[in-house]
N, C-alpha and C positions, 0 to 999 in steps of 0.2 A: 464395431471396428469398420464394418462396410459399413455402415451410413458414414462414419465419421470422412472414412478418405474417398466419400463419393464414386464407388466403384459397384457396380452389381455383378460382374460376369465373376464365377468362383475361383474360375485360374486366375484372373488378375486377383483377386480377393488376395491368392494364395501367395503370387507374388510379390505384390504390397506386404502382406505380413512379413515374408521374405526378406523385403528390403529393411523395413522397419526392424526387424531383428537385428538385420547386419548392422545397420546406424547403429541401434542401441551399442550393439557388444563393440563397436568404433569406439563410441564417445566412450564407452565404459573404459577401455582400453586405454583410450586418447588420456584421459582422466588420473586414471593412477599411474601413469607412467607420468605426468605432471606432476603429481603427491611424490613422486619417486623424487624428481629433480628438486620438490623442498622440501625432503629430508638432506639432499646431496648439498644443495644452499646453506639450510641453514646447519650443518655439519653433525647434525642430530642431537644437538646441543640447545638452538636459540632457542629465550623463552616466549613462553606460550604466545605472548601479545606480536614477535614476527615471525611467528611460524602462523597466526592466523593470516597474517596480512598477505603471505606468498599463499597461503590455499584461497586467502578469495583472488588474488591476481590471476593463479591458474583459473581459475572458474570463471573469471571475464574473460581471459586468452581463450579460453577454451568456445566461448559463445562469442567472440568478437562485440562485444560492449566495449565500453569505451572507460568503464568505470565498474561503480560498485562500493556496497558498505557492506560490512557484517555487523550481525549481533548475534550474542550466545547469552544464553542465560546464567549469571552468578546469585548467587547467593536468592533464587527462586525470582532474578527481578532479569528481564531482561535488558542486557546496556548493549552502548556502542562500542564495540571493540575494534577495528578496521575501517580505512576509507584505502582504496585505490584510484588511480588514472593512469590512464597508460601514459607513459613518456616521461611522468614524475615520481622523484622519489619522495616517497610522502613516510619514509621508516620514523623521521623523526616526530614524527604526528601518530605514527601507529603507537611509539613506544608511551607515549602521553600516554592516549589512551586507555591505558590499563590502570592506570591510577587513578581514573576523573569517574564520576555516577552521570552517567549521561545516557539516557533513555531516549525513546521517541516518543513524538506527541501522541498522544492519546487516540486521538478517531485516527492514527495515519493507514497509511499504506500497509508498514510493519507489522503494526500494533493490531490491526485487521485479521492479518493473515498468519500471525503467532495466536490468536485465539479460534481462528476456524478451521487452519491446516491448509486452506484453499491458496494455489498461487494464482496472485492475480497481478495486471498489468495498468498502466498508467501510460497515458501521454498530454501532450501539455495542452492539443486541444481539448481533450475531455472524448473523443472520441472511442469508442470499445465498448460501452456498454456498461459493465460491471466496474472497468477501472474510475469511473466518475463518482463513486458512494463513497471514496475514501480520500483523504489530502495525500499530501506528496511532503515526504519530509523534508529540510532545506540543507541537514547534516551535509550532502556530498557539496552542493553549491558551493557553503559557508567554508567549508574546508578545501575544496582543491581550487577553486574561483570559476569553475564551468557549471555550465549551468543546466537543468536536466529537462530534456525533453520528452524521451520514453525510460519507462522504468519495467522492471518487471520483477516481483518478490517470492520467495520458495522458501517454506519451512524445513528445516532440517531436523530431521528425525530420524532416529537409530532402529535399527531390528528389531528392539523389545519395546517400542513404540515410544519412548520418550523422548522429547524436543527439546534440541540441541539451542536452536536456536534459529534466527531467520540468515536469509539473504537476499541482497538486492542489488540487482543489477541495472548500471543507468545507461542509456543512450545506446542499443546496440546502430553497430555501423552495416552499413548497404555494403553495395558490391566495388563503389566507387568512392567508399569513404565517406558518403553523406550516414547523421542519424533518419534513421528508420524505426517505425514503432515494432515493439516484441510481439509476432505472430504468435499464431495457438500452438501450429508446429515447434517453434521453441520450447513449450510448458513441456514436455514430454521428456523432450531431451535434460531439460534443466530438473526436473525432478528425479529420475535416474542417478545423474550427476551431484545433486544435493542428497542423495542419501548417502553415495560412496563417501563424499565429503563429511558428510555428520557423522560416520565412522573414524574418519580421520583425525577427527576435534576434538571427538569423545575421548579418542588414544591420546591426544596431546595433549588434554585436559588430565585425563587421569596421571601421566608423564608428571608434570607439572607438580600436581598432589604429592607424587613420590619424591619428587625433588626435595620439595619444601623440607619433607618429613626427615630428608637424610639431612638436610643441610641444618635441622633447629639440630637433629640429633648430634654434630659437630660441635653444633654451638655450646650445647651444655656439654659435651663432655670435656671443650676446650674450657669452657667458664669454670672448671673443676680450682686451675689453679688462680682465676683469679677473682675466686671465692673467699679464697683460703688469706688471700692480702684486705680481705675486705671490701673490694669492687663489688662491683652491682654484675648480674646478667648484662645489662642491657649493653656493658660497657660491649663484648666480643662481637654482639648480634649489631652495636653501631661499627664497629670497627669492620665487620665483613661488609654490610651494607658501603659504606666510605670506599673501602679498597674496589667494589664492583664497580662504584661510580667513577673512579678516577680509569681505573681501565676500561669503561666503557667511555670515558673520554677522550682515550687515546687512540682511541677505534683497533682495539686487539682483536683477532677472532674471536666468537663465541667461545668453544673450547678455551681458549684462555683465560676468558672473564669467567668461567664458573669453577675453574679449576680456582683463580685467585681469589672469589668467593668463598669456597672451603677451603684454601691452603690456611688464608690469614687469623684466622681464630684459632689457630694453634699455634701462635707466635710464640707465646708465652709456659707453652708447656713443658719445659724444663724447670718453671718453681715448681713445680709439684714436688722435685728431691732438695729444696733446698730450705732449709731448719727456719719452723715459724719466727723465732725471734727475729729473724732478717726479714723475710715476707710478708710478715703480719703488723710490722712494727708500726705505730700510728703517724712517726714525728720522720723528721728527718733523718738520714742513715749519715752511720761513722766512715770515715776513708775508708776500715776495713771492712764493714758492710757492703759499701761500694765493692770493692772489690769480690764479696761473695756474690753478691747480685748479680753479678758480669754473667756470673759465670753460668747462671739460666741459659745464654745462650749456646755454648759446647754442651751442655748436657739435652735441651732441647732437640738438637740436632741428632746426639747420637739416640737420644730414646725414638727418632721417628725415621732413622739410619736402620736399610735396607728392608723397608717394608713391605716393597716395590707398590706400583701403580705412581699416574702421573700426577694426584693429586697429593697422596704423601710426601715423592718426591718433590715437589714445590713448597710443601709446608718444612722440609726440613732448610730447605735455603733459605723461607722466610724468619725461621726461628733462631737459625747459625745467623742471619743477616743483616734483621731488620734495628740493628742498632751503629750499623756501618753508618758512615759519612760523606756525600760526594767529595769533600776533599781531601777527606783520607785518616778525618781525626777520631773518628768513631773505635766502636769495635767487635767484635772481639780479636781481628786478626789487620785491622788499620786496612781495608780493602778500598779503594775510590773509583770514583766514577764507574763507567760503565762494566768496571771487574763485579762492582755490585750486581747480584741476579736481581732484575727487572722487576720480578714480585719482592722483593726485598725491600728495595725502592719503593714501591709505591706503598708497603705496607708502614717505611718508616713515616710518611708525613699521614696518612691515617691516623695513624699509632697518637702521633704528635698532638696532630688536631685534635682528637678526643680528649688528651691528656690537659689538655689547656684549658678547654670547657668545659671538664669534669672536676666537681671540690675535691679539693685534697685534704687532710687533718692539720697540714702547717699553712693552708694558705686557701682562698679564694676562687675560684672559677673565673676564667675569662670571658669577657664578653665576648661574642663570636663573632662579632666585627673586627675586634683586637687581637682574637688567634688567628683570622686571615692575614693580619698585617703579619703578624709571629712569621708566618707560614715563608710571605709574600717576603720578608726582611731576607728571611734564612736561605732564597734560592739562590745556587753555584756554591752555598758556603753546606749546609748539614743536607740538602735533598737537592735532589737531581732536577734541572731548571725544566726538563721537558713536563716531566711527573709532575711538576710545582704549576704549572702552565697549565696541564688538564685538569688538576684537580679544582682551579681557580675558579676555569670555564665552567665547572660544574656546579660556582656555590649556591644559585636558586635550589639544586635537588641536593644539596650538603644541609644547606641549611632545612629543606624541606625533613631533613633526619630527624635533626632536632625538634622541629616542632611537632613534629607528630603525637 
């Protein structure tokens, strides 16, 4: 430690260490009180792919970079999951990200220092020494349009020694806003801080895991009744996925979109009392059929009537609702426009869309260009023109459903 801060006399030795303590328990501090504010952001709800993106921004605010990528390890390969810059919102680039296999090149930067643990530094002359034996990835360039000049990288590893993954930090700024290259003083600070962090990812990964697990376990308990008609699984698991997309197009809070994630797969849960001859039947249903079928939706409602929590209670308006009408011709109770609950709405043109592209026993499957038109025909007449509007703007990741 004295060689390193060039000091020989022992009181300053003792001093130095002194300060360097204080920094550290700073940043540490500075740090999770950041982690604090993106939990408070993303409402302890976003998933995993922007809750990374606000822990690597904190971690460039926090070292005044100007940028930044992460990557964590999935499925034992490490990918790209985050870009930042300051001053841009790049959320709709982070949330891509989670669904594309996009690694770093081979001899880079990353890929270097995810295999030796060593953080190491880059700049565009080549000047540092150590940072010249490895390339520079072109990830932050290609995606924010700035271009990097100093970099500097840190493995994120947890207490019981296993690697999260990396981080990279591009362009730290001087005192006057010019880029400046990452000093050695920086690595200290950035490793401290990359391990609080790689606790924090580890937690939000694991989150994430838990998530998944409660939400397939909705799904089949919800696909119970519409097993029983002869549907497939995949029908409830596409219909949740649909309803997220169109309320993540309407830009709802988090808390919302996950609540309408699991509300909507229980739309249907009122066949489960109502007599296989009607639910199971293969062909077309008689007036009076019709009329038993309705009635899934008051029984729906009262089997998920007073469960309490916010997620039940949204599944029971979805199931009393989701066959209402914005004009009013729907039912069970003739309810229009905006009297319809919001999740109700969005679950009916889900519901719809599915039902169009999915074979029936009396009829064909629509092409999914033609249940867009269905869709696009029926807006201010059976669905809500806003609902009908986000759902549109979203048909690259609608369709991305189906093809999967």
């Amino acid at each position: 430690m004295a060689e390193d801060l060039g000091l020989s006399d022992p009181v300053d030795r003792g001093r130095a260490m002194d300060k360097t303590a204080d920094r550290d328990g700073r940043n540490a501090a500075g740090l999770r009180r950041s982690l604090r504010q993106v939990d408070a952001e993303s409402g302890g709800s976003a998933d995993l792919s922007e809750t990374l993106g606000l822990i690597l921004r904190a971690l460039a605010t926090k070292e005044r970079a100007q940028g930044g990528t992460l990557y964590v390890y999935r499925d034992g390969r490490l990918r790209f999951v985050a870009a930042h810059v300051d001053g841009s919102d790049l959320s709709d680039i982070n949330r891509e990200l989670g669904s594309q296999d996009l690694v770093p090149d081979q001899d880079s930067l990353v890929n270097f220092v995810a295999r030796t643990g060593r953080t190491m530094t880059f700049t565009r002359s080549g000047e540092g020494g150590k940072s010249a034996v490895v390339g520079i990835e072109r990830d932050y360039d290609a995606l924010t349009g700035h271009r990097t000049e100093s970099a500097l990288a840190v493995r994120l590893d947890c207490l019981d020694g296993r690697s999260i993954g990396v981080l990279k930090l591009v362009n730290r700024l001087g005192a006057h806003g010019e880029i400046v290259p990452f000093a050695g003083e920086e690595w200290r600070d950035l490793q401290l801080l990359a391990s609080i962090a790689a606790i924090a990812i580890d937690k939000s990964q694991a989150q994430e895991q838990m998530r998944w697990k409660h939400l397939e376990t909705t799904l089949r308990l919800s696909a119970a009744a519409e097993l029983r008609a002869g549907s497939m699984f995949d029908h409830v698991r596409r219909l949740s996925k649909l309803s997220a997309l169109i309320a993540k197009s309407l830009q709802l809070p988090n808390a919302v979109m996950d609540r309408v994630e699991y509300a909507s797969p229980m739309h249907d849960i009122g066949k489960t009392r109502l007599p296989d001859s009607v639910v199971a039947k293969p062909g077309v249903l008689t007036e009076d059929e019709h009329r038993t079928m309705r009635k899934h939706t008051l029984i729906g409602a009262q089997i998920l009537s007073g469960l309490g929590g916010d997620v039940l209670e949204m599944a029971r308006h979805v199931a009393l609702s989701h066959h209402e009408r914005w004009d009013g011709s729907g039912y069970p109770r003739g309810q229009a426009r905006e009297d319809i609950p919001l999740s109700a709405r969005i679950v009916a043109v889900a519901d719809t869309f599915d039902a169009l592209v999915t074979e029936r026993s009396y009829r064909s499957p629509y092409p999914i260009g033609a249940a867009f038109d269905v869709v696009r025909t029926e807006r201010e007449k059976l669905f809500d023109p806003d609902v009908t509007r986000a759902f549109l703007q979203a048909e690259d990741r609608v369709r991305a459903v189906y093809e999967a």
